[in-house]
C-alpha positions in Angstrom: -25.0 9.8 16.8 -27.6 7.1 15.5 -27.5 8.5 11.9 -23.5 8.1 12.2 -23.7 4.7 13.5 -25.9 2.5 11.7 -25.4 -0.6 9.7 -27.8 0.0 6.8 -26.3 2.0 4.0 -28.5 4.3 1.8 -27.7 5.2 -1.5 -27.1 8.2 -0.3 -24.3 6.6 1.9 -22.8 5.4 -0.8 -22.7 8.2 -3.3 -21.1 9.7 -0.3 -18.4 7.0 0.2 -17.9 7.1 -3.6 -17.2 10.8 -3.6 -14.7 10.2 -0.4 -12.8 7.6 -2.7 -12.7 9.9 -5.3 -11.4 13.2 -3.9 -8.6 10.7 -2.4 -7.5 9.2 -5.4 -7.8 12.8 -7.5 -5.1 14.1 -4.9 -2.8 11.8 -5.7 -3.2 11.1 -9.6 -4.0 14.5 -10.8 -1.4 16.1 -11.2 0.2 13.8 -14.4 3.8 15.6 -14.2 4.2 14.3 -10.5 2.9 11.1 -11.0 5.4 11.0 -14.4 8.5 11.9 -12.1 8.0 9.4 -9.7 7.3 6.9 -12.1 10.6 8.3 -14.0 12.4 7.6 -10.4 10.9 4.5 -9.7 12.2 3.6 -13.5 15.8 4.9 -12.9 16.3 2.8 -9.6 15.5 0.2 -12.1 18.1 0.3 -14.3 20.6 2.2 -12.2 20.3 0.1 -8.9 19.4 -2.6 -10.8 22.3 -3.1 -13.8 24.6 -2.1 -12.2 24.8 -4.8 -8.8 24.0 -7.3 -11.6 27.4 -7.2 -12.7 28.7 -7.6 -8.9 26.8 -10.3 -7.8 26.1 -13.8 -8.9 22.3 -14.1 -9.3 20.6 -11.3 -12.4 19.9 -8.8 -9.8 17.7 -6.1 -12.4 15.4 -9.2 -12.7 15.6 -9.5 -8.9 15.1 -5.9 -8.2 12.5 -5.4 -10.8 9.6 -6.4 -8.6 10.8 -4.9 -5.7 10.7 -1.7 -7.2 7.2 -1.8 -8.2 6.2 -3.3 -4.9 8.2 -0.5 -2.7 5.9 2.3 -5.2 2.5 0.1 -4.4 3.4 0.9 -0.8 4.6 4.4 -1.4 1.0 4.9 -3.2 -0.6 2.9 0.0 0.8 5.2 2.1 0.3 8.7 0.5 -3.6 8.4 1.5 -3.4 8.0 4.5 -1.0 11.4 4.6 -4.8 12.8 2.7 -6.6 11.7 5.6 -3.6 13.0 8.0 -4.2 16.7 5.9 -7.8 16.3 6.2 -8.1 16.3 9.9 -6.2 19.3 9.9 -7.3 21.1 7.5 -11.4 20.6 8.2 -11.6 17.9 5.1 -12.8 15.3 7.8 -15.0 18.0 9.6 -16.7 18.5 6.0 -16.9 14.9 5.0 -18.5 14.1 8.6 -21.7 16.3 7.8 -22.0 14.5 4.5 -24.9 11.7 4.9 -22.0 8.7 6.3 -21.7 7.0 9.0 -18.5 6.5 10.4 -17.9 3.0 9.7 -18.5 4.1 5.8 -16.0 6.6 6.3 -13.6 4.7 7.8 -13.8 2.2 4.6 -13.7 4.6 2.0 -10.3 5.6 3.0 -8.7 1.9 3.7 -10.5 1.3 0.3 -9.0 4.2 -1.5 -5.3 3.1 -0.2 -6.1 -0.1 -1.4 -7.1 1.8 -5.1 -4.0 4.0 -4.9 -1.4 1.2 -4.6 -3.2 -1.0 -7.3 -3.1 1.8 -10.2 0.6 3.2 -9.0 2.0 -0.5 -8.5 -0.1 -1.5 -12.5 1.8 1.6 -13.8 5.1 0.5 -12.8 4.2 -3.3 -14.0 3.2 -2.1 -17.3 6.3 0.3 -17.5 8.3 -2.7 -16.5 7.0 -5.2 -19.1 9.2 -3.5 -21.5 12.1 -4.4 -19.6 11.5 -7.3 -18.6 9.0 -9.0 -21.2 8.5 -12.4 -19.4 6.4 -10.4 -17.3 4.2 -10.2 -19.5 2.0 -13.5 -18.5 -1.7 -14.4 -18.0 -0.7 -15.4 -14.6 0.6 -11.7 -13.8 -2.5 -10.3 -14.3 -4.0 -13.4 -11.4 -1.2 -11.7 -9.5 -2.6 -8.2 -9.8 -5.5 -8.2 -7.1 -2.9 -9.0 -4.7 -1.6 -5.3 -5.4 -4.9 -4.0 -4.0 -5.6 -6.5 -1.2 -2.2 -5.6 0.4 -2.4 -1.9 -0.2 -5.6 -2.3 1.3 -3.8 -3.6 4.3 -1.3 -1.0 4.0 -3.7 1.4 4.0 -5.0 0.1 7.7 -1.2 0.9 8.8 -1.7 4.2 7.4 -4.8 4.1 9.8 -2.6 3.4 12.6 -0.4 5.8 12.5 -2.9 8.5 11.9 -4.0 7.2 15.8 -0.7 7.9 17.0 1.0 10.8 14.8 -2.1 12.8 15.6 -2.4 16.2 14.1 0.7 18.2 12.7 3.4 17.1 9.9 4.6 14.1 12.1 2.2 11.4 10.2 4.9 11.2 7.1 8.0 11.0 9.9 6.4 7.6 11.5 5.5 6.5 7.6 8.9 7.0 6.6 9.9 5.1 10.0 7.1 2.4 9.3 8.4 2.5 5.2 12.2 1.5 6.3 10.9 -1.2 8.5 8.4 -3.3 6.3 10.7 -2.7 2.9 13.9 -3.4 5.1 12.6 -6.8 6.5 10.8 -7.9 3.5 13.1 -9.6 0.6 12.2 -7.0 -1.5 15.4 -5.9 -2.2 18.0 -8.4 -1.0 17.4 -12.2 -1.5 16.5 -14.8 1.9 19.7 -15.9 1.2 21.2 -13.1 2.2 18.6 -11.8 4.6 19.8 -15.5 6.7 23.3 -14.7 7.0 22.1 -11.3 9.1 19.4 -12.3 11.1 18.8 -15.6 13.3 16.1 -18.4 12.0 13.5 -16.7 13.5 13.4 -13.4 11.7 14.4 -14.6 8.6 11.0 -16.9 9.0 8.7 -13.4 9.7 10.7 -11.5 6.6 10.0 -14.5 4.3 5.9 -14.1 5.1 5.7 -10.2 5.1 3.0 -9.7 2.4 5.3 -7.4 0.6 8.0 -10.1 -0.1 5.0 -12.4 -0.8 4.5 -10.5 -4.0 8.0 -9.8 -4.7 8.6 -13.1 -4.8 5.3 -13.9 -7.3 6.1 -11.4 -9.6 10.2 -13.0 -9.6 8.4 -16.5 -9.9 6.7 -15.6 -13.1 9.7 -14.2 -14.7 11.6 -17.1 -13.7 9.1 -19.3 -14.9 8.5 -21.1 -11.1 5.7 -22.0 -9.6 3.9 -19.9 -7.5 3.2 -20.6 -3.9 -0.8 -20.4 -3.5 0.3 -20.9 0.2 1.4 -17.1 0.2 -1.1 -16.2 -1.6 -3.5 -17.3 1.5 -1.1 -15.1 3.7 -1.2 -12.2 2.2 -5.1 -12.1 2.1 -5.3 -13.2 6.0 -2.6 -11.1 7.3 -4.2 -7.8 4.7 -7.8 -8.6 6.1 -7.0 -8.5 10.0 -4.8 -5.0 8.8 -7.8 -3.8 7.2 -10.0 -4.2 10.6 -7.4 -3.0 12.8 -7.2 0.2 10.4 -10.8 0.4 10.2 -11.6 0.1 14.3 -8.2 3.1 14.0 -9.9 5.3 11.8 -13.4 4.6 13.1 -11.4 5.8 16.6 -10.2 9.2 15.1 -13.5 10.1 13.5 -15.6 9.7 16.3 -13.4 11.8 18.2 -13.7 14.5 15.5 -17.4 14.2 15.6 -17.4 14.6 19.4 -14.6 17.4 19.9 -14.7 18.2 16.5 -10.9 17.8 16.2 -8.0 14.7 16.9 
């Protein structure tokens, strides 16, 4: 178990961590019709969803929606790898990747990492798709909003971690994401307004809704194409509330693999 536990990290280590990153990210990006369809869904909420409540409520609600479309598809993208992992352990992916030379802690990154990789190209697809709806997103201070993308999906990716711990093996990892999906998108503002959100929900909530991460960038993205300032304040949430997701997902994962290594299953 020394070789899988220690600190150091050959360069063999890390060819092996950059081949983990890469198998996750091929599962999800190689196949281009997929990856065009959802994009062509994500697009149609868009402009259907998005047109159409415009002309039923009193604030532009495509510009509203806009951003919460892309960052609901960051998550999606977030999410998907941790479904890999989820596959791997039952398929004998993990098994493999466990005699490769990494330790478990390397492991255990390369997937949070890869999560955080997934949601940053899916979410920069949909920005760049959306630019040509709504051009005012296309600012220098969108592209300073960007890493955000991949230091939340990072921390989504240490949910994903969680609920690999507790959906175990079997198909039941995408039921508790979908579960997890309708909980952090439905109390995040990134599809109804904190104006709204406050007329449901007591003082309290509404607090914990306005500094979910995900409404965080929601609400950057709808600052720049309302031409606001952005609150630098959010940004230090987002990065403190992603980082303690990210070592809660990597003391998860670490969990699960050491379990395969001993049993050599989870």
């Amino acid at each position: 178990m020394s070789a899988k536990q220690t600190t150091l990290m050959p360069i063999s280590e890390r060819h092996a961590i950059f081949r983990v990153l890469q198998v996750d990210l091929s599962y999800f990006f190689r196949t281009k019709w997929l990856i065009g369809t959802l994009v062509a869904l994500n697009i149609s909420d868009m402009l259907v969803a998005g047109l159409v409540y415009t002309n039923m409520m009193s604030l532009n609600y495509f510009y509203f929606f806009v951003p919460g479309v892309i960052v609901s598809g960051m998550f999606a993208a977030a999410l998907d790898v941790g479904r890999r992992v989820n596959l791997g352990l039952n398929e004998g992916v993990t098994q493999y990747y466990l005699s490769l030379p990494v330790s478990l802690n390397g492991l255990s990154v390369a997937h949070i990492v890869s999560a955080g990789l997934g949601g940053t190209i899916y979410g920069s697809i949909l920005l760049g798709v959306a630019i040509i709806f709504v051009p005012k997103l296309a600012s220098p201070i969108t592209l300073a909003i960007v890493p955000l993308f991949f230091i939340v999906s990072t921390g989504l990716g240490g949910i994903a971690a969680i609920l690999n711990v507790v959906s175990k093996g079997g198909d039941r990892y995408w039921v508790f994401a979908q579960g997890v999906q309708m909980i952090v998108l439905g109390m995040s503002t990134v599809f109804y307004p904190i104006s709204v959100v406050g007329d449901f929900f007591p003082n309290l909530v509404t607090s914990a809704i306005s500094l979910n991460p995900l409404s965080q960038v929601a609400n950057a993205l709808r600052s720049v194409v309302n031409s606001e300032p952005i609150s630098l304040m959010g940004f230090s949430l987002v990065f403190v509330t992603s980082l303690a997701l990210f070592f809660v997902g990597l003391i998860c994962y670490r969990y699960v693999f050491q379990k395969v290594w001993e049993v050599g299953k989870f």
